[in-house]
N, C-alpha and C positions, 0 to 999 in steps of 0.2 A: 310130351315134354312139360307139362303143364305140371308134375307133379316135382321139378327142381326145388330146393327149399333152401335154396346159402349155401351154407359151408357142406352140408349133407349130397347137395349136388356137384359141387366140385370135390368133394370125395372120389363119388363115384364114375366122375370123369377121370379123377386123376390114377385110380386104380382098379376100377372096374372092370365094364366087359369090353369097352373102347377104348383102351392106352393111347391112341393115335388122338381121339378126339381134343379140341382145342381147350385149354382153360377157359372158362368163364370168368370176364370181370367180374371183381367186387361190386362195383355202380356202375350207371349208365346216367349222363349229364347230358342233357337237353337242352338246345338252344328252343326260346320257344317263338317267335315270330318268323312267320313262316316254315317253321317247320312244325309245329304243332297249331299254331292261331296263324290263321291268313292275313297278311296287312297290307292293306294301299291309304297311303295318307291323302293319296287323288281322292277316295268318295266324300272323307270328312270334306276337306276345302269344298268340294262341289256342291255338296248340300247348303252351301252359302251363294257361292260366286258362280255354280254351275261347270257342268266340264271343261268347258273352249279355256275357262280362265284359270281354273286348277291346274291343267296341265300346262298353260302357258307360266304360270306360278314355279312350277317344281322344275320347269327346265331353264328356268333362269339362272345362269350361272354363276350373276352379279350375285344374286342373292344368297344360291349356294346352300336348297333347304338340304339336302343330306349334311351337310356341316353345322348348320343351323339346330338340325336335329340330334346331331351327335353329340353337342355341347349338353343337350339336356339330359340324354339317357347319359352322361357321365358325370350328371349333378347337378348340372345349372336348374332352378327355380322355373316352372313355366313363365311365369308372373315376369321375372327378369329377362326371358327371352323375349318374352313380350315387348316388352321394353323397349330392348336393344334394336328390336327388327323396325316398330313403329319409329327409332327415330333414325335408322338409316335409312328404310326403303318405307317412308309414310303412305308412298301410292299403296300398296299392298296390304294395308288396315285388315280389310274383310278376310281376306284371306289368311292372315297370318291369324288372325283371332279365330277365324273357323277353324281351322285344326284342333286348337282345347274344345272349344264348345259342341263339335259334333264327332268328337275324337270316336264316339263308340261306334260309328261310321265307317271307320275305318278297320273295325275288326270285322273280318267278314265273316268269320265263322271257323269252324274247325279244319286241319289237314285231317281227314278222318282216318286214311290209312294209317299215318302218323298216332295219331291217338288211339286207336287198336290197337297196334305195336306197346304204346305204353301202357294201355290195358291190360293186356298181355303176361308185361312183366312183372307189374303190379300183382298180378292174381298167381306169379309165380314168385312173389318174394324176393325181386331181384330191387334194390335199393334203387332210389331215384331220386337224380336231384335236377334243379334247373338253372341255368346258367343265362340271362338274358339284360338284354342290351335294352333299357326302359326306361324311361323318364319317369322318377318316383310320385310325379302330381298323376300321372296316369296312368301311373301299373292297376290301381284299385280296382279301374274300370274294367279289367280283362280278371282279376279278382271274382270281383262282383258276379261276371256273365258265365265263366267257364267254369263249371264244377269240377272237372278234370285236376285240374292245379291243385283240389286237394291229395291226390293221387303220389306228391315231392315229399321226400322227406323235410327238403327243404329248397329253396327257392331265392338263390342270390341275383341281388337285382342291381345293375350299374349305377342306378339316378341314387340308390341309397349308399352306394358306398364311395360315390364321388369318382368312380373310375369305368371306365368301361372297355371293352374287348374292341380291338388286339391287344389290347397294351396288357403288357405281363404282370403288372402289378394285381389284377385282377383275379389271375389264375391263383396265385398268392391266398389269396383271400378265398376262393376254392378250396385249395388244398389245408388250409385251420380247419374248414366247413363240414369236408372229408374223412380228416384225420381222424374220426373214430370209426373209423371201418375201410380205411387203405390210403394209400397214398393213390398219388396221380399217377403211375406208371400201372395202375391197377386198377383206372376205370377206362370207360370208353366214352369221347367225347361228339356229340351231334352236334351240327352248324351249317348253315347254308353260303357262309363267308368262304371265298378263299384264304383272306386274311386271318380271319380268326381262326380256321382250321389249321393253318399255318404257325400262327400263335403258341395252338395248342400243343402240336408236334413238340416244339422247343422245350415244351414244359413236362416233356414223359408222358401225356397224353396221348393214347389210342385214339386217333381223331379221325370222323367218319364226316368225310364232304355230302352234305347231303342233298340229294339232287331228286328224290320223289320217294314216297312211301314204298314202294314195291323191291326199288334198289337196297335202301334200309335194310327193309325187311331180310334182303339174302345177305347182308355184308355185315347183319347179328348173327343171324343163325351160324356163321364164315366163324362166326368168333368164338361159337359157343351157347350165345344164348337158348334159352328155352322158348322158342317160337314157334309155330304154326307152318309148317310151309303150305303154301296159297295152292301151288300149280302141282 
């Protein structure tokens, strides 16, 4: 399958030796935390305050760091969330400052199946882009680490566009990103959200829940892609 090449390949899906075979999407959108970059905001916090209090930290309800965190990857300024947290919950100082400061802590590394996959498609010409839910003070940092990422044609990030997933405004903002090579009823979208996978649906997205490398892997190939099969 490795020698698919665009439109040349869906050609000859479409009337070649396989008429049954499925269409190939035009792209393939990538959420990328945790489904390509591993993330626990627990090891940042900990390399400050240690585990016992990191995790007593992120299960705080009062505090509410998945919300806390949401605000950012859909624009808010780290600097301001900063802010906001030291003068609601002040006991929390260390901890809420450790997260910026030892942020790269919290990338743990690659999904490597995951990144094969996009390897993959990459060496087979199949367009890429990424679609992530990020806080723009600290996309740089997973920038910086992962050479992968140059792999996106391009790479919409929520903290820079002030909005982030579910919310449909977003997809929006996808679909301009898109538009010179298909619309969104003609890519296929990855996500480890229900919601957002959800989301996508609504929006004529081909949305793929993603629950581990391996599953991916058979639920492209399902689709058409040009992949490897493993087994």
């Amino acid at each position: 399958m490795g020698d698919w090449d665009g439109a040349g390949g869906d050609a000859l899906r479409r009337g070649g030796a396989d008429p049954l075979a499925p269409r190939p999407a035009d792209a393939v959108v990538f959420d990328l935390g945790n489904v390509l970059i591993r993330w626990d905001p627990a090891s940042a916090i900990a390399a400050a305050v240690g585990a016992d209090r990191a995790a007593a930290f992120l299960a705080d309800a009062d505090f509410d760091f998945a919300a806390w965190n949401h605000a950012n990857d859909a624009g808010r300024a780290i600097a301001e969330a900063e802010e906001a947290a030291l003068a609601s919950h002040p006991h929390y100082a260390e901890e809420v400052l450790a997260y910026r400061e030892h942020f790269h802590a919290s990338l743990l590394g690659e999904v490597e199946g995951s990144v094969a996959i996009l390897r993959e498609l990459h060496e087979a010409e199949v367009p890429l882009f990424a679609l992530t839910n990020w806080s723009a003070d600290l996309f740089p940092v997973a920038v910086e680490r992962f050479g992968f990422l140059d792999l996106f044609e391009d790479i919409i990030v929520s903290g820079e566009e002030g909005v982030a997933k579910p919310d449909p405004e977003i997809f929006e903002v996808l679909e301009e990103r898109v538009r010179h090579l298909a619309g969104l009823d003609d890519c296929i979208f990855v996500d480890d959200s229900p919601a957002n996978v959800q989301a996508a649906e609504a929006t004529g997205l081909d949305a793929i829940l993603f629950t581990g490398a391996e599953h991916l892997r058979d639920d492209l190939i399902a689709r058409g892609m040009p992949l490897r099969h493993l087994s």
